[in-house]
N, C-alpha and C positions, 0 to 999 in steps of 0.2 A: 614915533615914525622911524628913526634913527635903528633902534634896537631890529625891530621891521625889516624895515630895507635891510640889515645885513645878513640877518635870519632867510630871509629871501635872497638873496644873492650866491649863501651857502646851498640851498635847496638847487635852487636854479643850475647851479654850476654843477653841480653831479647829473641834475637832468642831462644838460647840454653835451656832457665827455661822455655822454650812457653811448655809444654806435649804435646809427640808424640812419635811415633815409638820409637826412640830409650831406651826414658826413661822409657818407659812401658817394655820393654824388659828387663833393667837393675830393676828396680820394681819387676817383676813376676821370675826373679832369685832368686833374693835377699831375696825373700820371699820365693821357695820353695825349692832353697839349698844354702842360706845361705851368708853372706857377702863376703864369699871368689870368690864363682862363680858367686855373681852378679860381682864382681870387674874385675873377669876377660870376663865377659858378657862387661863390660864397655873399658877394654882393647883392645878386639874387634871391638868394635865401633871403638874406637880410630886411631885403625889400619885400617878400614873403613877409613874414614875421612883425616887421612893421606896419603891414596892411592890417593884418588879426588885431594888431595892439589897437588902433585907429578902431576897427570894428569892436574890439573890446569897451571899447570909452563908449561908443554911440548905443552900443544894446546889440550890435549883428550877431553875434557870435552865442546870444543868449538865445537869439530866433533860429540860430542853427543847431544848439543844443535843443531845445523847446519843440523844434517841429523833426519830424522822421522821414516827411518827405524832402526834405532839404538837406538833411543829413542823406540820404541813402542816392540823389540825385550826384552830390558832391562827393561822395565816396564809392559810385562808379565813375563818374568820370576820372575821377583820380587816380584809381585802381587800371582804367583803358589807357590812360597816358604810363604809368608805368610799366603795363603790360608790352607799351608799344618801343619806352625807353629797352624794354630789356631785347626783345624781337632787333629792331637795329643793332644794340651794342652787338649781340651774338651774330649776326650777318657784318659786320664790318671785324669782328672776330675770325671769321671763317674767311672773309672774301676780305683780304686787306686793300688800301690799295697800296698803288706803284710808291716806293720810296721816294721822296721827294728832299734837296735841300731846305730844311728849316730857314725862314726869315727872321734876321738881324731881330723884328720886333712881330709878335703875334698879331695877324693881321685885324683892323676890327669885326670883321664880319663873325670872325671866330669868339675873340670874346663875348659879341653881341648874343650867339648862339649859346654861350655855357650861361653869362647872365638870363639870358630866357629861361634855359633849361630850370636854373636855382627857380625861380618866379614861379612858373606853374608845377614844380616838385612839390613846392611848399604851400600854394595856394591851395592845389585840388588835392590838398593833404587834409581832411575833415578833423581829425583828430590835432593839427596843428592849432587852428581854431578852438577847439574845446580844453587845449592845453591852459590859453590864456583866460577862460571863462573859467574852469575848473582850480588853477592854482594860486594866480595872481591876488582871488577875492578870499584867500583862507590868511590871507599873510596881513593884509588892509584892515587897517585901524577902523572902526565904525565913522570918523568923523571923515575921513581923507579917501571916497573912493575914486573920485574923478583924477584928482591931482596923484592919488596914488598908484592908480593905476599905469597914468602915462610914467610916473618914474618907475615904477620896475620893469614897464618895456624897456624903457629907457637902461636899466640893468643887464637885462636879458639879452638886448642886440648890444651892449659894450662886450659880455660874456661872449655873446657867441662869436662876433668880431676877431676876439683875440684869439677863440679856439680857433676858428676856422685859417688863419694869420699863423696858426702852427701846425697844422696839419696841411693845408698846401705846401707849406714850406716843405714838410718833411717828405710828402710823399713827392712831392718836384724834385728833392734832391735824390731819395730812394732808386729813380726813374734816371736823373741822370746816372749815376753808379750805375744801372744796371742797363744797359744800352740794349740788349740783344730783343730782337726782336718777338721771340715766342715769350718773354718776359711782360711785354706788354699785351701782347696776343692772350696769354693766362688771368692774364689781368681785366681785359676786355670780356673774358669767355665767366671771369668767375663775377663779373658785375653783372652781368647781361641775365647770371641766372640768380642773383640777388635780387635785382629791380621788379625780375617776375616773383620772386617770393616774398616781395613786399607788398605786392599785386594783388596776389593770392591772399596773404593776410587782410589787408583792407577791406577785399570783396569777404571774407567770412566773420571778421569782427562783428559784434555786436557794436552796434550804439551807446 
């Protein structure tokens, strides 16, 4: 199990640094408020991620691989919610609002809203689901799949943890250095058409 887990851990961790959805998301936080609400943008995820691992252990994730109306249900709605993350970012791109002084500490309504955001990024991400059906059981010993499974979730969200714990970091200080406003405005306008080309991808994936 030992040789396993870390053969999985190397896998896993190229997965998790590959840019994508998720880390664009924890990115375009972090940059437009800030370390605290990318972090909790990232605890989001996390908690994403952690629901698949749960639904990994119980069988879910084999009945969303297994059925196609369940897949294709979950992979519009997911593809609608991105479509809609990208439609805002690009209108709050264009129509900024008023400059406002930053408070001392990020208010919570704000982190509540980036943690939301990670949660349904990740949840109505169909292919997040099938990530942990698909890779988790190629690495699992024949004797160990319950217990083995929960540990390389268990891998998976310490990985992702630490990633995301360096890339908020980086692009919150990025953001600070780079104070000017059309810096973030570029930045809003180039995620806004990201989100939609994640969109697009989703809605024409295959299964």
């Amino acid at each position: 199990m030992l040789v396993a887990a870390l053969v999985f851990a190397g896998v896993a961790a190229l997965v998790n640094v590959t840019p994508g959805l998720d880390t664009l998301l924890v990115v375009r936080t972090s940059v437009a408020g800030g370390r605290v609400r990318g972090r909790a943008a990232a605890l989001g995820i996390l908690t994403g991620c952690a629901v698949w691992g749960v639904a990994a252990v119980v069988g879910l994730t084999a009945l969303l691989a297994a059925s196609h109306l369940a897949y294709e249900v979950l992979k519009v709605a997911g593809a609608g919610y991105l479509a809609w993350l990208g439609v805002t970012t690009l209108w709050r791109a264009r129509h900024p609002a008023p400059a406002m002084p930053e408070p001392a500490t990020p208010e919570p309504a704000g982190r509540f809203a980036a943690f939301r955001a990670g949660v349904a990024t990740n949840l109505l991400n169909p292919k997040a689901g099938v990530f942990y059906l698909s890779l988790i059981p190629q690495f699992l010993p024949h004797d160990a799949h319950l217990g083995g499974t929960v540990l390389f979730t268990a891998i998976d969200l310490v990985e992702l943890a630490l990633w995301y714990w360096i890339v908020s970091r980086a692009a919150a200080a990025l953001a600070d250095r780079i104070r000017r406003p059309a810096f973030r405005r570029r930045m809003e306008q180039a995620s806004g058409v990201a989100f939609l080309g994640f969109a697009v991808n989703l809605l024409v994936e295959e299964a």
